[in-house]
C-alpha positions, 0 to 999 in steps of 0.5 A: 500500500502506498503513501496516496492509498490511505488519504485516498481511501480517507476521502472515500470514506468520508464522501460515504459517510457524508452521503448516509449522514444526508436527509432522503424522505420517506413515506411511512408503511407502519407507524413508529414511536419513541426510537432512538438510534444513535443521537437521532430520536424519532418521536412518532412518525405515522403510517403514511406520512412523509418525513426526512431521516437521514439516508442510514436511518431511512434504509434501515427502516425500508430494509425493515418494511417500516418505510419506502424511500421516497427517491428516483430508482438510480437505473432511472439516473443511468438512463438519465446520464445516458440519454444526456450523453447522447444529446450533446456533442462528441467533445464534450461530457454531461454533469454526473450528480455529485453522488452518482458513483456514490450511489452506483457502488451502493446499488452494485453491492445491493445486486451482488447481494441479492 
């Protein structure tokens, strides 16, 4: 391992982090009281209703059945991308989301998983 891979890994680490620490919003499937997780409380939150959990806390409850993440499939965000790619000249490069490879990882793990 070289000198630039543990800053380098260290970045990663900390975009990954950031990227769960961020709000995604949910729409409830059951309803929840008093749970804490972490230094996060979450008081009551009822079926139906939509809130904004951090992304960690989000994909726990969805994993759980407790909640849907209220967010575009990212095969839709490829889609996106590619259709943009195709649109503009030869020489040039579309913009990618700020967490597009962020989220990429995340998904292609999900699939090796399932």
């Amino acid at each position: 391992m070289s000198s630039v891979d543990f800053p380098l890994r260290e970045l990663f680490q900390q975009r990954e982090r950031d990227y769960l620490l961020s709000n995604v919003k949910v729409s409830m499937r059951s309803a929840v009281e008093n749970i804490e997780v972490g230094d996060l409380k979450v008081e009551k939150l009822r079926e139906g209703e939509t809130a904004e959990l951090p992304r960690w806390v989000a994909e726990e409850f969805a994993s759980l059945g407790l909640a849907e993440v209220a967010e575009e499939p990212f095969e839709t965000e490829i889609l996106k991308s590619l259709s943009r790619e195709k649109m503009i000249g030869a020489f040039q490069l579309s913009n990618l989301a700020p967490d597009f490879y962020l989220r990429m990882k995340r998904r292609l793990a999900y699939l090796r998983d399932a």
